[in-house]
mmCIF file of the N, C-alpha and C atoms, coordinates in Angstrom:
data_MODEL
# 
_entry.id   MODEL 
# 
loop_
_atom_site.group_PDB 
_atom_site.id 
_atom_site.type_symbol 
_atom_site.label_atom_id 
_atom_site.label_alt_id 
_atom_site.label_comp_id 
_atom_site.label_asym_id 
_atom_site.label_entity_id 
_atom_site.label_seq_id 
_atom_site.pdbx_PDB_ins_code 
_atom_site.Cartn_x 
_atom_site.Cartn_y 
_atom_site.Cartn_z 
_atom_site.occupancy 
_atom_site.B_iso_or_equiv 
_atom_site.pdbx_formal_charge 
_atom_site.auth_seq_id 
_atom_site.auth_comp_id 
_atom_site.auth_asym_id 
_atom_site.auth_atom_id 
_atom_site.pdbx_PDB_model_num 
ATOM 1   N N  . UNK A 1 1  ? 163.571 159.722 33.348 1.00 0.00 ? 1  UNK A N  1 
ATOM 2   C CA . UNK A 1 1  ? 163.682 159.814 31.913 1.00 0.00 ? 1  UNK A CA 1 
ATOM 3   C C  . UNK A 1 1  ? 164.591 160.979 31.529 1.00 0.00 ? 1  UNK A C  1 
ATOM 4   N N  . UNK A 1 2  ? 164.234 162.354 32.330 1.00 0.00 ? 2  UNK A N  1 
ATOM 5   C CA . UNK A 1 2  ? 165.378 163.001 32.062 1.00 0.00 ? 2  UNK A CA 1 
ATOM 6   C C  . UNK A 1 2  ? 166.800 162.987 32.103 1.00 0.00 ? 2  UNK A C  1 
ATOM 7   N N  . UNK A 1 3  ? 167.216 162.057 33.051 1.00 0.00 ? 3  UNK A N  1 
ATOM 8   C CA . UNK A 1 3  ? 168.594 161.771 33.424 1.00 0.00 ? 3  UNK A CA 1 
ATOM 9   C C  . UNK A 1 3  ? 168.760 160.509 32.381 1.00 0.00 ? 3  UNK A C  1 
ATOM 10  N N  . UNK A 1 4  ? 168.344 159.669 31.536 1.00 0.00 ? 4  UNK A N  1 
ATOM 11  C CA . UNK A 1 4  ? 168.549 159.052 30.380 1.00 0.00 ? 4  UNK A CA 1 
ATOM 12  C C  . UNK A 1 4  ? 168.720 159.862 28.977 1.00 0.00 ? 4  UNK A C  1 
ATOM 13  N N  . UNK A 1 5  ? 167.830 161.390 28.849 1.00 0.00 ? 5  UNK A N  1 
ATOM 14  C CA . UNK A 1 5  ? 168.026 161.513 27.622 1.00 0.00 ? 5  UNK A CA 1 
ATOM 15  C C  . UNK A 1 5  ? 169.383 162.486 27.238 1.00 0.00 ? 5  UNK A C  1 
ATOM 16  N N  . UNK A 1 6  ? 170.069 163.073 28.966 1.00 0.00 ? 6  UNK A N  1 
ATOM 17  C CA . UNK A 1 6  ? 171.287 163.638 28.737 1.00 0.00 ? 6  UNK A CA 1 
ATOM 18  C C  . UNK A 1 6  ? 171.353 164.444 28.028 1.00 0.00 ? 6  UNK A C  1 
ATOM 19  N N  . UNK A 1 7  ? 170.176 165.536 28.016 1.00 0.00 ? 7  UNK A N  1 
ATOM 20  C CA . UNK A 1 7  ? 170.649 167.277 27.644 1.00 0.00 ? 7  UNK A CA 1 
ATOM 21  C C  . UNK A 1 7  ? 170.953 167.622 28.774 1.00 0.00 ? 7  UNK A C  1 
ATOM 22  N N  . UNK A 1 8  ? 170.971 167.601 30.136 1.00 0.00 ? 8  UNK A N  1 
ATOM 23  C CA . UNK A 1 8  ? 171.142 168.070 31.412 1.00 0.00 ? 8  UNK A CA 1 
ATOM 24  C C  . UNK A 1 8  ? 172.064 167.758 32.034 1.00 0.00 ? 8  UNK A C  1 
ATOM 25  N N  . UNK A 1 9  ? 172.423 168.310 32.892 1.00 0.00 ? 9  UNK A N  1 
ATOM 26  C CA . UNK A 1 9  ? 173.560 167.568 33.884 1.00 0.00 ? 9  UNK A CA 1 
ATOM 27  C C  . UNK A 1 9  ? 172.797 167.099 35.024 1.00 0.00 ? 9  UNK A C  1 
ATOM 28  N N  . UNK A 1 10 ? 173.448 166.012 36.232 1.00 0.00 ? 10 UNK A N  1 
ATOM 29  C CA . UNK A 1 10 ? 172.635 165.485 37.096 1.00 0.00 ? 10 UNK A CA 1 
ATOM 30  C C  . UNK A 1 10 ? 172.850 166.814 37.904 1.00 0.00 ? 10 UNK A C  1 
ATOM 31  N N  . UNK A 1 11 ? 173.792 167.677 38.010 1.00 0.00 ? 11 UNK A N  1 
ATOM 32  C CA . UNK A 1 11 ? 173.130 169.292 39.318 1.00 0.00 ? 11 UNK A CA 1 
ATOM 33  C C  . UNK A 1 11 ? 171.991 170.037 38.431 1.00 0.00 ? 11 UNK A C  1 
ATOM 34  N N  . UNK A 1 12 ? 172.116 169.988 37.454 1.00 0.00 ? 12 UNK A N  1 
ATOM 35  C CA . UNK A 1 12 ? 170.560 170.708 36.723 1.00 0.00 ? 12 UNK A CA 1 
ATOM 36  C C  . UNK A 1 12 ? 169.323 169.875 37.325 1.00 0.00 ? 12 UNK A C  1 
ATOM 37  N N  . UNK A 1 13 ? 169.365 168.974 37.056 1.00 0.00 ? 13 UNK A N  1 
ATOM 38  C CA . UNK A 1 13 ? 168.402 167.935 37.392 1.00 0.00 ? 13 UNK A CA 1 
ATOM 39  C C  . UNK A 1 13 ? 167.953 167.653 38.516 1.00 0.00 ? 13 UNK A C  1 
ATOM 40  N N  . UNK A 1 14 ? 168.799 167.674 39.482 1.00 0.00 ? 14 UNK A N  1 
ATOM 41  C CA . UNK A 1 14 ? 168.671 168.132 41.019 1.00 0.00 ? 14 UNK A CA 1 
ATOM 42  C C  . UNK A 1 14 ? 168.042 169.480 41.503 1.00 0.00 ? 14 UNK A C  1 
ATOM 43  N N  . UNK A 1 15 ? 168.526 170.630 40.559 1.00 0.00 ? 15 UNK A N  1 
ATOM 44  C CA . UNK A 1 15 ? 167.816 171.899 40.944 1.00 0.00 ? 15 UNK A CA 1 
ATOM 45  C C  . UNK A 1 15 ? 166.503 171.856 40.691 1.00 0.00 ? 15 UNK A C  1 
ATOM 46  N N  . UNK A 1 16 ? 166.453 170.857 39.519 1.00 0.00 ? 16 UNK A N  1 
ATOM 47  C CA . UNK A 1 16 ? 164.926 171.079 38.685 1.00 0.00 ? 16 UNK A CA 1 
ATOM 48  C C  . UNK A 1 16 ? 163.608 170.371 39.564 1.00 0.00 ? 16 UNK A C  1 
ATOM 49  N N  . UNK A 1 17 ? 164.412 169.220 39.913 1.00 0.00 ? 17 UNK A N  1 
ATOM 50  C CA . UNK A 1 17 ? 163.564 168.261 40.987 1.00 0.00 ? 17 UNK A CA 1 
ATOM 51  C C  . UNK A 1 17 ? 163.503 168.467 42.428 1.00 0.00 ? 17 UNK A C  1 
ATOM 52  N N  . UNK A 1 18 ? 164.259 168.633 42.671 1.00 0.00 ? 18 UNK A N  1 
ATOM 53  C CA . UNK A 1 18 ? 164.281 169.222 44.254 1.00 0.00 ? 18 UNK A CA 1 
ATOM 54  C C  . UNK A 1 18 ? 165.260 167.615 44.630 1.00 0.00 ? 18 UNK A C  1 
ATOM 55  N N  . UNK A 1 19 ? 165.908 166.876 44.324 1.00 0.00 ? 19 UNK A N  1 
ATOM 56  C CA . UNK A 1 19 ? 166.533 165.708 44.901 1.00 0.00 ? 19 UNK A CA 1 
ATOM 57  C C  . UNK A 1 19 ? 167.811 165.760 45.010 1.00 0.00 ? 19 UNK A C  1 
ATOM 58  N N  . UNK A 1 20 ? 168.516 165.191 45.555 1.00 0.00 ? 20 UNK A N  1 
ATOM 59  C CA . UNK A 1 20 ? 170.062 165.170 45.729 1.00 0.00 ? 20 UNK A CA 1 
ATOM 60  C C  . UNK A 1 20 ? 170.512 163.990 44.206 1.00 0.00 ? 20 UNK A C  1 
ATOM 61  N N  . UNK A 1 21 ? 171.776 163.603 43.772 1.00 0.00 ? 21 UNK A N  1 
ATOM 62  C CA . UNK A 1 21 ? 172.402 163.372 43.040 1.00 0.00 ? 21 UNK A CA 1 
ATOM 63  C C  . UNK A 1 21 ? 172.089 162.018 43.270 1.00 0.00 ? 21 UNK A C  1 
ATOM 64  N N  . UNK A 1 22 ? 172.143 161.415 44.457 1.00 0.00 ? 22 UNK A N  1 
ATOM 65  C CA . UNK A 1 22 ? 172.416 159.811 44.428 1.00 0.00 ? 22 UNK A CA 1 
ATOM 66  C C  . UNK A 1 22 ? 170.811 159.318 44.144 1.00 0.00 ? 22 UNK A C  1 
ATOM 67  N N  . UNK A 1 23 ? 170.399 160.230 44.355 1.00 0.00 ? 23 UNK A N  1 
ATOM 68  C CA . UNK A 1 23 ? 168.500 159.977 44.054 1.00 0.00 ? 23 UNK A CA 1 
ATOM 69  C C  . UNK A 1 23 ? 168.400 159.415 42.867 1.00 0.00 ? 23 UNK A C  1 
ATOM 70  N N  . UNK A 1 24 ? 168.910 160.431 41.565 1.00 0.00 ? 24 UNK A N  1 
ATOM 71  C CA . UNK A 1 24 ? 169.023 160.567 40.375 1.00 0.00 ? 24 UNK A CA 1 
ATOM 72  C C  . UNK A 1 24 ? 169.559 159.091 39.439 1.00 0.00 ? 24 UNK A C  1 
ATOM 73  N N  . UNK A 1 25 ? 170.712 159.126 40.692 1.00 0.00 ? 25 UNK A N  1 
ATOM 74  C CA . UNK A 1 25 ? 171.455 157.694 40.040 1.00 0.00 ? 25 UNK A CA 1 
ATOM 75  C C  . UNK A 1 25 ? 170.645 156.237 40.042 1.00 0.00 ? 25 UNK A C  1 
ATOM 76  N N  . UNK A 1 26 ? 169.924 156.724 41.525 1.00 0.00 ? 26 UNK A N  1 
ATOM 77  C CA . UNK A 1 26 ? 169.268 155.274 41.628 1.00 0.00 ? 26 UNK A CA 1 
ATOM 78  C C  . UNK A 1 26 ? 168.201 155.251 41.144 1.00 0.00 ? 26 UNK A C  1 
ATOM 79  N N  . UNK A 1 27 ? 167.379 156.080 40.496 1.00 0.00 ? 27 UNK A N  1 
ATOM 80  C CA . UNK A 1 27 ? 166.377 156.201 39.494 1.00 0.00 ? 27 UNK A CA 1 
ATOM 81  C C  . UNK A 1 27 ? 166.792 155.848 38.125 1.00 0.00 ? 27 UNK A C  1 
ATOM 82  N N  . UNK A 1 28 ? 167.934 156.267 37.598 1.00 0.00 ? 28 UNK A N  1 
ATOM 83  C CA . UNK A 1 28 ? 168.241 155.960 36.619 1.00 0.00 ? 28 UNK A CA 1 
ATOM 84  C C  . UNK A 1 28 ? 168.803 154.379 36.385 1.00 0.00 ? 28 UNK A C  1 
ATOM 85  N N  . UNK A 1 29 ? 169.445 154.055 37.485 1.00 0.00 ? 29 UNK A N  1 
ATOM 86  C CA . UNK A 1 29 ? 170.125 152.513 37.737 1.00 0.00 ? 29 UNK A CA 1 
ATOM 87  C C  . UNK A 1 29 ? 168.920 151.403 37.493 1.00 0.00 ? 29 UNK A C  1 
ATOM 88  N N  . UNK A 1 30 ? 167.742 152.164 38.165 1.00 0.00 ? 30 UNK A N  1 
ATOM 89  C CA . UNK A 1 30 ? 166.523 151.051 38.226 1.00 0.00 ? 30 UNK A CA 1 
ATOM 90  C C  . UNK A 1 30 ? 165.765 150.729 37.050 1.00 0.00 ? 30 UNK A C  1 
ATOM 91  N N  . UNK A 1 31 ? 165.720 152.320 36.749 1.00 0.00 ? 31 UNK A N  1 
ATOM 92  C CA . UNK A 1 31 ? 165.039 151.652 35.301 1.00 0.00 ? 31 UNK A CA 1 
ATOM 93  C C  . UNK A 1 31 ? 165.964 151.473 34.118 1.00 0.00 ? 31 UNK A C  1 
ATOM 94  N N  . UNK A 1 32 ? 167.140 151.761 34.088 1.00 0.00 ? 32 UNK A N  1 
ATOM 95  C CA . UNK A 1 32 ? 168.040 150.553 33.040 1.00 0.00 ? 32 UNK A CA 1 
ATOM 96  C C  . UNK A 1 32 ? 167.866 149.149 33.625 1.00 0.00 ? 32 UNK A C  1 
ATOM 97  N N  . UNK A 1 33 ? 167.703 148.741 34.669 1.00 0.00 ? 33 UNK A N  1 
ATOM 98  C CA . UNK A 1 33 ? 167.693 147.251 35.260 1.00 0.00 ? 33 UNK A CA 1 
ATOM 99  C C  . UNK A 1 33 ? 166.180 146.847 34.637 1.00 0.00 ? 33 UNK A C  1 
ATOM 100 N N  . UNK A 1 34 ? 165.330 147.431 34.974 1.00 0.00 ? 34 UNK A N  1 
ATOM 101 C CA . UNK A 1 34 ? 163.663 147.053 35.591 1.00 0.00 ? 34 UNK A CA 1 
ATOM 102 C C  . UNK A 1 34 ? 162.684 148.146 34.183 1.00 0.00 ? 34 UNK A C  1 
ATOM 103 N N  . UNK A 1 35 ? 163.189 149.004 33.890 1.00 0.00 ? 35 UNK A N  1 
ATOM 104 C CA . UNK A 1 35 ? 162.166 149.256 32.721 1.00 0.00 ? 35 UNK A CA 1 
ATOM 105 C C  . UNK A 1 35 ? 161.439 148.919 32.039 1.00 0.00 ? 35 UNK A C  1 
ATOM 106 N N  . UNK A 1 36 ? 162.212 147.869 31.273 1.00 0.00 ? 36 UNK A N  1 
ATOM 107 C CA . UNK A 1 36 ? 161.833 147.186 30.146 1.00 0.00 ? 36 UNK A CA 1 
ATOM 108 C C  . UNK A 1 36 ? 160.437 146.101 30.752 1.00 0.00 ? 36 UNK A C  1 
ATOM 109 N N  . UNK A 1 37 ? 160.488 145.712 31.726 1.00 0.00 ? 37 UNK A N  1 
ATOM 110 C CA . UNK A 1 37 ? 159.318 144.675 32.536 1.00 0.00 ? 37 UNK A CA 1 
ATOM 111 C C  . UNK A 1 37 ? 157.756 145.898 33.060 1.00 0.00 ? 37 UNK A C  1 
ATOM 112 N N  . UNK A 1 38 ? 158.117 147.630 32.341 1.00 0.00 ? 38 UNK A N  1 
ATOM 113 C CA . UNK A 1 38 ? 157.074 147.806 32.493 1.00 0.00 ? 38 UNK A CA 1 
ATOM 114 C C  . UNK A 1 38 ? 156.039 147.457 30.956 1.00 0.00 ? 38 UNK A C  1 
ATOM 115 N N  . UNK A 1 39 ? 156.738 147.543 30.352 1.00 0.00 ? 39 UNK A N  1 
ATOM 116 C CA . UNK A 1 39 ? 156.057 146.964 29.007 1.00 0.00 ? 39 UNK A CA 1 
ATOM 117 C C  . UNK A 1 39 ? 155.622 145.668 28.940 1.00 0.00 ? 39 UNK A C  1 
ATOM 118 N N  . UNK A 1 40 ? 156.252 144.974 29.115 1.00 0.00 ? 40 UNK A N  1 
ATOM 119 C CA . UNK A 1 40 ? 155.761 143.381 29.566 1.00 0.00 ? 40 UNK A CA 1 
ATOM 120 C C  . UNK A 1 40 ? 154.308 143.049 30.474 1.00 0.00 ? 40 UNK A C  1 
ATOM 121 N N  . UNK A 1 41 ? 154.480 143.862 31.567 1.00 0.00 ? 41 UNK A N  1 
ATOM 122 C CA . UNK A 1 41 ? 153.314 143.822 32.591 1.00 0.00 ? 41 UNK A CA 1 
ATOM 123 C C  . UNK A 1 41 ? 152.014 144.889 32.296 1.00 0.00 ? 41 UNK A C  1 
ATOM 124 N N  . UNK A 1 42 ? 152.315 145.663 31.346 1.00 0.00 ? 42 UNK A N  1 
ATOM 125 C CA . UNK A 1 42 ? 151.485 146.824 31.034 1.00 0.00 ? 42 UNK A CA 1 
ATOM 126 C C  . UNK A 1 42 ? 150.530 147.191 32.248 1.00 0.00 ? 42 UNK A C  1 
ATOM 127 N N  . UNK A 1 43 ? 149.559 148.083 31.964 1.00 0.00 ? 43 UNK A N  1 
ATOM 128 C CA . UNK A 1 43 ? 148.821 148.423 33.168 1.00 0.00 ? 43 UNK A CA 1 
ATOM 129 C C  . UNK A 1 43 ? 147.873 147.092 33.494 1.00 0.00 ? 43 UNK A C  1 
ATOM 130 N N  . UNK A 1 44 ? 147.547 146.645 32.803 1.00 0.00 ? 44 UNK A N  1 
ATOM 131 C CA . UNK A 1 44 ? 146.344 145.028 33.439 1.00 0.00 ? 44 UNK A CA 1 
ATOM 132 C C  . UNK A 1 44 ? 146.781 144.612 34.203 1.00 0.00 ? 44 UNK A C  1 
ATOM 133 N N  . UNK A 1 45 ? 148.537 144.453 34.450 1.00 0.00 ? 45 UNK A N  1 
ATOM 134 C CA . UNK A 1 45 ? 148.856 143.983 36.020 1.00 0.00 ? 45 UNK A CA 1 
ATOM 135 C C  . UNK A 1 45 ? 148.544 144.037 37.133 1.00 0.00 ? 45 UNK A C  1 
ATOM 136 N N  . UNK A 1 46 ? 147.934 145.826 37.151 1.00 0.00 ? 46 UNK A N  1 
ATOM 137 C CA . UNK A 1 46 ? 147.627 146.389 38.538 1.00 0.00 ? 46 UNK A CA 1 
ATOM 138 C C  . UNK A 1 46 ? 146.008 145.907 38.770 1.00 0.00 ? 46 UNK A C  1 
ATOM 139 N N  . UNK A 1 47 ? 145.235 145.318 39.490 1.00 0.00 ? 47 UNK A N  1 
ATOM 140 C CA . UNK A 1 47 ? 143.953 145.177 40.141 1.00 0.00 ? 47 UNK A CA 1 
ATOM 141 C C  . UNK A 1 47 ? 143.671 145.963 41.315 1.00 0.00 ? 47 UNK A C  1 
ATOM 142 N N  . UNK A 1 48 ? 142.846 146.407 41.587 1.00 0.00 ? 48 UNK A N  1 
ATOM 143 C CA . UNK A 1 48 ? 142.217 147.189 43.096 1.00 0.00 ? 48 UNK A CA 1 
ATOM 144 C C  . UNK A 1 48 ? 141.209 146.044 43.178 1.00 0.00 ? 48 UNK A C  1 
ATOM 145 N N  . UNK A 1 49 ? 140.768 146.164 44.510 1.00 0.00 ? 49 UNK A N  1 
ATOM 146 C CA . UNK A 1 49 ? 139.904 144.925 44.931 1.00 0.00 ? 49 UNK A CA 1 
ATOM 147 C C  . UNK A 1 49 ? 138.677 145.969 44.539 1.00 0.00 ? 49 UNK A C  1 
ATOM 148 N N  . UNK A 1 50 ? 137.647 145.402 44.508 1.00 0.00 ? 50 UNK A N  1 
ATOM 149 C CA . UNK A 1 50 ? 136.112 146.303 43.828 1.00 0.00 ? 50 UNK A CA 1 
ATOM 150 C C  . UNK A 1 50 ? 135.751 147.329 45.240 1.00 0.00 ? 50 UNK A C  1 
ATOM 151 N N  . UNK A 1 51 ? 135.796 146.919 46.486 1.00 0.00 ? 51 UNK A N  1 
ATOM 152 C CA . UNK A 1 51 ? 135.378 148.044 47.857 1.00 0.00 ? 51 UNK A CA 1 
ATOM 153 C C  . UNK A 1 51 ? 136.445 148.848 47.432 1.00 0.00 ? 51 UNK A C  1 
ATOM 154 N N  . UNK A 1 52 ? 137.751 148.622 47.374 1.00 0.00 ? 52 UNK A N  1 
ATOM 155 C CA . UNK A 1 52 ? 138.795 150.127 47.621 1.00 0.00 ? 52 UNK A CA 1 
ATOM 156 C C  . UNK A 1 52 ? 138.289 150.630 45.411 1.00 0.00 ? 52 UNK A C  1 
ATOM 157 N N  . UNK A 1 53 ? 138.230 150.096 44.704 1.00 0.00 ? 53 UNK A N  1 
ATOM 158 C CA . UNK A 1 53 ? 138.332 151.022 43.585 1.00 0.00 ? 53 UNK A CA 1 
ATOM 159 C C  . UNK A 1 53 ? 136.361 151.617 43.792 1.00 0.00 ? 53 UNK A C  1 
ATOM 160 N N  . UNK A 1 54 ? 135.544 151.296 44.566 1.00 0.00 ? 54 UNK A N  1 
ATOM 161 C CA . UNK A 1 54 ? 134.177 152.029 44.886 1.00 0.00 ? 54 UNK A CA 1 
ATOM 162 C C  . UNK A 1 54 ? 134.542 152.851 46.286 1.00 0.00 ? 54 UNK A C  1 
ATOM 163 N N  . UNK A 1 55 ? 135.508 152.565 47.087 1.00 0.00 ? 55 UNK A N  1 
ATOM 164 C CA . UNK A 1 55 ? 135.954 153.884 47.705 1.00 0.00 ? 55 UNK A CA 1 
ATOM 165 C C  . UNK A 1 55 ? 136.401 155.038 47.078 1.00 0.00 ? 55 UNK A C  1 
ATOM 166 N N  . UNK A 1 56 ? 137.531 154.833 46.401 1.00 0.00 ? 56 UNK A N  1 
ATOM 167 C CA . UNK A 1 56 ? 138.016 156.161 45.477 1.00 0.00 ? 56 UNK A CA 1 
ATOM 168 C C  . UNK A 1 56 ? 137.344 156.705 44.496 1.00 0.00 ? 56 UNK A C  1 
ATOM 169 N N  . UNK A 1 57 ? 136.246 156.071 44.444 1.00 0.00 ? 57 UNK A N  1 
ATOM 170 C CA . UNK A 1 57 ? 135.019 156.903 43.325 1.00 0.00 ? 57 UNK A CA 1 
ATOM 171 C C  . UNK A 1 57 ? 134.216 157.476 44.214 1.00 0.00 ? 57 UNK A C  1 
ATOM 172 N N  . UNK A 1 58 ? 133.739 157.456 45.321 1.00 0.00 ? 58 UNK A N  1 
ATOM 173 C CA . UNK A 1 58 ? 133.411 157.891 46.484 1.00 0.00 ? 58 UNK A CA 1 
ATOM 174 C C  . UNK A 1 58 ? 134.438 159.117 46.771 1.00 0.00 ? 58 UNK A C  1 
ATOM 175 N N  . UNK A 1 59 ? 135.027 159.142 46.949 1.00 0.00 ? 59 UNK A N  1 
ATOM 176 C CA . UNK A 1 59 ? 136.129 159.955 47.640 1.00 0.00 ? 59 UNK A CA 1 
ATOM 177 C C  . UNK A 1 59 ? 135.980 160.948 46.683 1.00 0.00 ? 59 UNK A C  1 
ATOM 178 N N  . UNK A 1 60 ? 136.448 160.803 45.264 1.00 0.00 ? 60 UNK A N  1 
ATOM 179 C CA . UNK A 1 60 ? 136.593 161.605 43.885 1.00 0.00 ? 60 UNK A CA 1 
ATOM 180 C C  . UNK A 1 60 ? 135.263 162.017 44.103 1.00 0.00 ? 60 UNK A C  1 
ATOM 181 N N  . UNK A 1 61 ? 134.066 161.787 44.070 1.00 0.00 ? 61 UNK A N  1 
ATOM 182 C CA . UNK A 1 61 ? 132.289 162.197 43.917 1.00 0.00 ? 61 UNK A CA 1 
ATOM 183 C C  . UNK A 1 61 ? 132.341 163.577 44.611 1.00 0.00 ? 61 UNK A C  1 
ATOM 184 N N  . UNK A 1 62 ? 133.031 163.202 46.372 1.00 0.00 ? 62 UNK A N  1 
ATOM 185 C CA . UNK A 1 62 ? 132.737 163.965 47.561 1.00 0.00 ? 62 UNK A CA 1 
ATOM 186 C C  . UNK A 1 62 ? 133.815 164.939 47.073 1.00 0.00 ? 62 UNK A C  1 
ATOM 187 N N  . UNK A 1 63 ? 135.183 164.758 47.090 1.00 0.00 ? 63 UNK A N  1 
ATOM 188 C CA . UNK A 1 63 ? 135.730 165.665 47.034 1.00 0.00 ? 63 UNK A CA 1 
ATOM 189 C C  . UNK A 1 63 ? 135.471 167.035 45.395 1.00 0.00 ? 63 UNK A C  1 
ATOM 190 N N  . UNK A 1 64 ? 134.635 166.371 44.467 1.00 0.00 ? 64 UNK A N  1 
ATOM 191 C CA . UNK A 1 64 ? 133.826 167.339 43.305 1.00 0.00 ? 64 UNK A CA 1 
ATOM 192 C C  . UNK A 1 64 ? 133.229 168.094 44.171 1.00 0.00 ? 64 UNK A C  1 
ATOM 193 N N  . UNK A 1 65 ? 132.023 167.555 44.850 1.00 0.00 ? 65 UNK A N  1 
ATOM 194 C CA . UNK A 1 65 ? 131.258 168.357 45.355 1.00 0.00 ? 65 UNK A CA 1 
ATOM 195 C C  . UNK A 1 65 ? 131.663 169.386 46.314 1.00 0.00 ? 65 UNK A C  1 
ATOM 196 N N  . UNK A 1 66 ? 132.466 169.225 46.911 1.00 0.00 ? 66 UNK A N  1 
ATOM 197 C CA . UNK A 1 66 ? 133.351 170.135 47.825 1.00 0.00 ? 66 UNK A CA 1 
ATOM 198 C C  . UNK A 1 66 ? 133.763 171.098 47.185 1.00 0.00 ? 66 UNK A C  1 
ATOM 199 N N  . UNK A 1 67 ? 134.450 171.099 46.046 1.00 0.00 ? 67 UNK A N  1 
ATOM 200 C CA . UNK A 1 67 ? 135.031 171.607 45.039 1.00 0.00 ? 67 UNK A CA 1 
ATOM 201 C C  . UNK A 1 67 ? 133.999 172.600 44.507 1.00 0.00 ? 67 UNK A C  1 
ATOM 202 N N  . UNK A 1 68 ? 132.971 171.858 43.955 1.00 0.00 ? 68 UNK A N  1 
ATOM 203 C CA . UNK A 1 68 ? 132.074 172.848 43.068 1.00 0.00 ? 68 UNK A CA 1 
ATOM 204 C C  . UNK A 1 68 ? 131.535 173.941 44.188 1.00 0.00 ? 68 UNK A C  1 
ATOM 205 N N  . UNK A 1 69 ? 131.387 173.325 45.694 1.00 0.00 ? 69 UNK A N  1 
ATOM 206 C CA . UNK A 1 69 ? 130.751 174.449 46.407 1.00 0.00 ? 69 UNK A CA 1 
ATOM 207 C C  . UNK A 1 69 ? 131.554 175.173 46.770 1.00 0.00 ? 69 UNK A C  1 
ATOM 208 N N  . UNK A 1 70 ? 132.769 174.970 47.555 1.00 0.00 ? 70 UNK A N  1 
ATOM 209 C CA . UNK A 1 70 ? 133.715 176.273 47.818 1.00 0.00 ? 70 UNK A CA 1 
ATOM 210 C C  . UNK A 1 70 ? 133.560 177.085 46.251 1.00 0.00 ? 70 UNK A C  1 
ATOM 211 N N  . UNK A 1 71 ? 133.952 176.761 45.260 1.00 0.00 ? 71 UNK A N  1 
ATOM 212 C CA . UNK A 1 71 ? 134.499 177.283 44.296 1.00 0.00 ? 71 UNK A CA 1 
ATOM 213 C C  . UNK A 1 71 ? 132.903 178.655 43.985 1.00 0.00 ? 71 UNK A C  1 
ATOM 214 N N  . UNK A 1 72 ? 131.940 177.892 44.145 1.00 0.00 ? 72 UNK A N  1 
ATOM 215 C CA . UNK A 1 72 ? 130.777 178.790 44.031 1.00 0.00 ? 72 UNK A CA 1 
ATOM 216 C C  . UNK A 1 72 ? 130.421 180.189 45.059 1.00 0.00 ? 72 UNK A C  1 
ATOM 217 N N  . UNK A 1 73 ? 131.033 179.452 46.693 1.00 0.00 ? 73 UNK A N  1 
ATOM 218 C CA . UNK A 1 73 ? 130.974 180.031 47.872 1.00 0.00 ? 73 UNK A CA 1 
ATOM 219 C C  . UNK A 1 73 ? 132.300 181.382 47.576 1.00 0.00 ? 73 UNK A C  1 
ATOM 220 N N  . UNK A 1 74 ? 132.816 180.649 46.831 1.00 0.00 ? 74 UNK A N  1 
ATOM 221 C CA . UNK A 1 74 ? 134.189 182.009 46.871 1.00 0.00 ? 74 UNK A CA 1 
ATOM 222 C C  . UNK A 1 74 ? 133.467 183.034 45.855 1.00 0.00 ? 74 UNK A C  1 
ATOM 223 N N  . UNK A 1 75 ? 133.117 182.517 44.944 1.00 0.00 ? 75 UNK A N  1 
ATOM 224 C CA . UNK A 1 75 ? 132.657 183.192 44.119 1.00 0.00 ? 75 UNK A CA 1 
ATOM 225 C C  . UNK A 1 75 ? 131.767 184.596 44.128 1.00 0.00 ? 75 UNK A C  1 
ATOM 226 N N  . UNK A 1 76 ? 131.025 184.271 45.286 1.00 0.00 ? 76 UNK A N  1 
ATOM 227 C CA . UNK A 1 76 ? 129.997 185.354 45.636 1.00 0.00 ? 76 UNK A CA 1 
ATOM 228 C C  . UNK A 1 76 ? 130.376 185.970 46.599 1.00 0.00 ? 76 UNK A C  1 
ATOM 229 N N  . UNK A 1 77 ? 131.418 185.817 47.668 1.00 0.00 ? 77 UNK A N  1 
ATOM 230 C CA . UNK A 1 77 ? 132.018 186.291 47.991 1.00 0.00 ? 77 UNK A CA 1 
ATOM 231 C C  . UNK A 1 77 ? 132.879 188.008 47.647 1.00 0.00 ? 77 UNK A C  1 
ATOM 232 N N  . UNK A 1 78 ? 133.440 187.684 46.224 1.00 0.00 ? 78 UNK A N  1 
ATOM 233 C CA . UNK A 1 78 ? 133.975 188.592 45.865 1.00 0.00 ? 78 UNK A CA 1 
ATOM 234 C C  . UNK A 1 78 ? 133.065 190.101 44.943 1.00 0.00 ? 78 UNK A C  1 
# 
């Protein structure tokens, strides 16, 4: 999107992103081609099968709890 709205140059844009130039182009090439079909398909397109979207709620649960305890464990620490 930045390389469409053209306050930047594509070496700004490269510094900013960490990518080389032809990256830029073909990001920009794709979505002048293919953009417009993300509106069309909106997000309802995408499905997860019900085991992998109750894995990643699993995963997200465990990795909280991990979270809340280091974060507590550091805590008393200091």
């Amino acid at each position: 999107m930045a390389a469409l709205k053209g306050d930047k140059t594509v070496s700004q844009l490269c510094q900013e992103f960490g990518v080389v130039a032809s990256q830029i182009y073909k990001w920009k090439t794709a979505l002048l081609a293919r953009g417009s079909s993300i509106f069309e398909q909106g997000v309802s397109g995408v499905h997860l099968p019900e085991n992998e979207l109750d894995k990643l709620h699993a995963t997200i649960g465990r990795l909280k709890v991990e979270n809340d305890f280091l974060g507590r464990a550091l805590g008393r620490s200091r």
